[in-house]
Backbone as CSV, one residue per row, in Angstrom:
resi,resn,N_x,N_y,N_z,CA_x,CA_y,CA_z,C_x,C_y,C_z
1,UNK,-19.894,3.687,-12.428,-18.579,4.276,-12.353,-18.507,5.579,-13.150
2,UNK,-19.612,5.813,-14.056,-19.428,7.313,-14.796,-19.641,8.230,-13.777
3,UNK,-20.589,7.879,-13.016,-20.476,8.980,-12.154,-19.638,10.304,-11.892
4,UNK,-18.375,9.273,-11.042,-17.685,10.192,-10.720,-16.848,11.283,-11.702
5,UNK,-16.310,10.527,-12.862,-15.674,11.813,-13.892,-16.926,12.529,-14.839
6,UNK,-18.308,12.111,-14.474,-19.322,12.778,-15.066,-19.643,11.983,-16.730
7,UNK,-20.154,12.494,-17.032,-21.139,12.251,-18.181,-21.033,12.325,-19.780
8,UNK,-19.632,13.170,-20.052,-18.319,12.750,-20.852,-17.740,12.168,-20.983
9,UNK,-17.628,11.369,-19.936,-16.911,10.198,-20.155,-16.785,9.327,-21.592
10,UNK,-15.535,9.008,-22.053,-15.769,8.131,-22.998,-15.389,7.212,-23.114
11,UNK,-14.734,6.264,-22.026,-13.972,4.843,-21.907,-12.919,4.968,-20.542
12,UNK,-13.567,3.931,-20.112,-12.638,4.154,-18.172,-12.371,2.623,-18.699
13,UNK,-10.900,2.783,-18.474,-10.023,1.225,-18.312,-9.293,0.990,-17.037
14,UNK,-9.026,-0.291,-16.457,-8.930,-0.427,-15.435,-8.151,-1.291,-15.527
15,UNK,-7.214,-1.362,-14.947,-5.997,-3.118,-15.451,-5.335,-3.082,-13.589
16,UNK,-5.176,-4.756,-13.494,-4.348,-4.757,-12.407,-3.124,-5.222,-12.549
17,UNK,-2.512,-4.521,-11.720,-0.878,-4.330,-11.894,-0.186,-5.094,-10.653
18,UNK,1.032,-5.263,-10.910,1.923,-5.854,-9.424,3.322,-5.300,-9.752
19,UNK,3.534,-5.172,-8.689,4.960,-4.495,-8.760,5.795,-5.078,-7.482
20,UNK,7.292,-5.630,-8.118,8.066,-5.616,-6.284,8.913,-4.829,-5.855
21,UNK,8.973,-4.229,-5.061,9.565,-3.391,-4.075,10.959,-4.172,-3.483
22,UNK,11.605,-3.746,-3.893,13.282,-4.563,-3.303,13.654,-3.874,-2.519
23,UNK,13.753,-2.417,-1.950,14.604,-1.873,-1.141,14.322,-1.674,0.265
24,UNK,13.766,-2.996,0.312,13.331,-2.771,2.112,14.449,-4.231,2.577
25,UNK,15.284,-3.577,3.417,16.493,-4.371,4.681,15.398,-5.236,4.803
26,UNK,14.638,-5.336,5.559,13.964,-6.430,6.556,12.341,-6.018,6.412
27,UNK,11.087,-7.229,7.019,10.073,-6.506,7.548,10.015,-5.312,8.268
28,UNK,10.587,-4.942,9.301,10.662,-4.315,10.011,10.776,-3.047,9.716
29,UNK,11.840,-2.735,8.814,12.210,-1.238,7.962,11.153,-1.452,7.082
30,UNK,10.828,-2.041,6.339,9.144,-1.760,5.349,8.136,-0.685,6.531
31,UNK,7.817,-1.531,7.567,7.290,-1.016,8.060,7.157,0.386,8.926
32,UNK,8.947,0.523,8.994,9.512,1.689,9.578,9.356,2.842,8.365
33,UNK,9.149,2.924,7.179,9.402,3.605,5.953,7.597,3.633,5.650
34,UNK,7.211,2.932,5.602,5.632,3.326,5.537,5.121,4.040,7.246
35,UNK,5.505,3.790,8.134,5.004,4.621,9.592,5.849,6.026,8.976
36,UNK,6.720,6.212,8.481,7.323,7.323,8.412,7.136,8.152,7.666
37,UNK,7.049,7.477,6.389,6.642,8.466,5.388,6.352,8.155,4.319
38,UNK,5.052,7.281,3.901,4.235,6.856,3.473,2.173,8.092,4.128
39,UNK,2.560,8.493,2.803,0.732,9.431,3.787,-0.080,8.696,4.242
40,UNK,-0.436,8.031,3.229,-2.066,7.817,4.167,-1.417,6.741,5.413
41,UNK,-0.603,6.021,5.632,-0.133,5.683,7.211,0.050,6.834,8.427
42,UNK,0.664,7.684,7.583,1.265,8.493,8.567,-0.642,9.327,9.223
43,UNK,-0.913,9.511,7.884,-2.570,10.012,8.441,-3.020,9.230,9.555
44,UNK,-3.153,7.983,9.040,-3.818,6.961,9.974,-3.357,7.301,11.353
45,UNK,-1.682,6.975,11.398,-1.392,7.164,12.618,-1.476,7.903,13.372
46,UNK,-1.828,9.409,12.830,-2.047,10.318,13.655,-3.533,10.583,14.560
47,UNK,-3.972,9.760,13.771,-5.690,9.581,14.144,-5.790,9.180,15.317
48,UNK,-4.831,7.871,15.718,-5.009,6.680,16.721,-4.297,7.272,17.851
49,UNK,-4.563,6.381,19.552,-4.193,6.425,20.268,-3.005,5.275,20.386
50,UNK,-1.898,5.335,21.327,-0.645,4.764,20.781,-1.401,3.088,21.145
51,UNK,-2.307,2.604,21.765,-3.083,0.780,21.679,-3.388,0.862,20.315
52,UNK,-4.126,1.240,19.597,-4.731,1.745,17.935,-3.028,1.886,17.017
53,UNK,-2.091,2.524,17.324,-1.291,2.809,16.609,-0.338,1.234,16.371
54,UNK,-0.216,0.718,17.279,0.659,-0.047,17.992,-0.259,-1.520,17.076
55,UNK,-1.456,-1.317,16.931,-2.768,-2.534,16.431,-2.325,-2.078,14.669
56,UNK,-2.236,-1.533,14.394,-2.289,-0.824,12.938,-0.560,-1.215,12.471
57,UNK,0.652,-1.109,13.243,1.616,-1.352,12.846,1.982,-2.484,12.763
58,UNK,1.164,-3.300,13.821,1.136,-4.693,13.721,0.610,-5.508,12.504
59,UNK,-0.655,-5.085,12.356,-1.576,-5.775,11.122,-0.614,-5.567,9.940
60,UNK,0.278,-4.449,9.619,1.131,-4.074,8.879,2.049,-4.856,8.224
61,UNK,2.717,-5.030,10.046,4.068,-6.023,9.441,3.434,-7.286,9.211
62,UNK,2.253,-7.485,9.376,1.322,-9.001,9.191,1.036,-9.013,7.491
63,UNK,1.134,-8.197,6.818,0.429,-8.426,5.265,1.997,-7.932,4.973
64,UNK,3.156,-7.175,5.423,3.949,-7.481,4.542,4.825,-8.449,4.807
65,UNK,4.714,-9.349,5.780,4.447,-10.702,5.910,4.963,-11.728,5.353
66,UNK,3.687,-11.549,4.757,2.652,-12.299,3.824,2.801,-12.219,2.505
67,UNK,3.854,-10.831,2.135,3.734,-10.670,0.477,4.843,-10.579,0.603
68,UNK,5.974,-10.794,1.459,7.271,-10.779,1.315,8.190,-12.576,0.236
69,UNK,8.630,-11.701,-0.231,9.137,-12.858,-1.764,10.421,-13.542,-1.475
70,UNK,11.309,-12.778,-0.515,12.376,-12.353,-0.659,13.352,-14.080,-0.465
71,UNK,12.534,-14.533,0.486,13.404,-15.576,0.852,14.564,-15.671,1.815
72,UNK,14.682,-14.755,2.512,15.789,-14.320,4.099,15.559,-13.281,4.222
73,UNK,16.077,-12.717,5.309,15.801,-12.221,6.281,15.239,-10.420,5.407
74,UNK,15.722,-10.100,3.792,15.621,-9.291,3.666,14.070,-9.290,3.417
75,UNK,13.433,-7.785,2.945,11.637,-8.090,2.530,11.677,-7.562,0.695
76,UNK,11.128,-8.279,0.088,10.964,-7.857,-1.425,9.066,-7.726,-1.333
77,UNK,8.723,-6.844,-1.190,6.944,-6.977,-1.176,6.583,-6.637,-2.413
78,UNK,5.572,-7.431,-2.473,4.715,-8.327,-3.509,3.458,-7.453,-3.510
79,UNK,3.538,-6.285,-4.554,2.179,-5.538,-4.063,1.875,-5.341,-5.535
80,UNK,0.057,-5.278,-5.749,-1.033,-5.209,-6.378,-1.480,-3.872,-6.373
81,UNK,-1.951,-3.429,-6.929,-2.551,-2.131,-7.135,-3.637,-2.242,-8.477
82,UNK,-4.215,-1.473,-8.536,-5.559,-1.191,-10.071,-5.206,0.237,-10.341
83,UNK,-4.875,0.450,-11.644,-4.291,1.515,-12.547,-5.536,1.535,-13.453
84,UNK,-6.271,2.839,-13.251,-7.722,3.384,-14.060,-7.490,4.672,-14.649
85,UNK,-7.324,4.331,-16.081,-7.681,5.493,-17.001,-8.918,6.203,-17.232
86,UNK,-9.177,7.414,-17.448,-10.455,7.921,-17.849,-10.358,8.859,-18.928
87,UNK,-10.604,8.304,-20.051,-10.610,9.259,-21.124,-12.523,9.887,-21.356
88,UNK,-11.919,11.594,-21.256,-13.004,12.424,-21.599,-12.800,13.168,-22.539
């Protein structure tokens, strides 16, 4: 992992984090707000043909799903991330 910030490096910390997201109405708007304007989706989507786009929005609303907390109809997602410091 020194690699990448090079050879100065003097301590890379790495912690995993979770955070919930409350302001999504439903699955559906999660998913409407990441196709929209969320980057690297919107990248993705531009890549694909609308079978590919249509496969990608699906798998979507499938993991937020899956991490939705909320308990009715609204979505609270349940998301993980890794937060890495690099002190040089």
């Amino acid at each position: 992992m020194v690699e990448l910030p090079g050879e100065e490096t003097r301590s890379i910390k790495s912690e995993k984090k979770m955070k919930a997201l409350q302001y999504y109405l439903t699955v559906d708007h999660a998913v409407g707000v990441f196709s929209t304007w969320f980057g690297p989706t919107l990248k993705a989507l531009e890549k694909l043909d609308d079978v590919q786009q249509e496969n990608l929005l699906s798998d979507l609303k499938e993991v937020f799903n899956r991490y939705n907390r909320s308990g009715d109809d609204t979505a609270i997602i349940e998301n993980t991330y890794l937060e890495t410091i690099v002190n040089i």
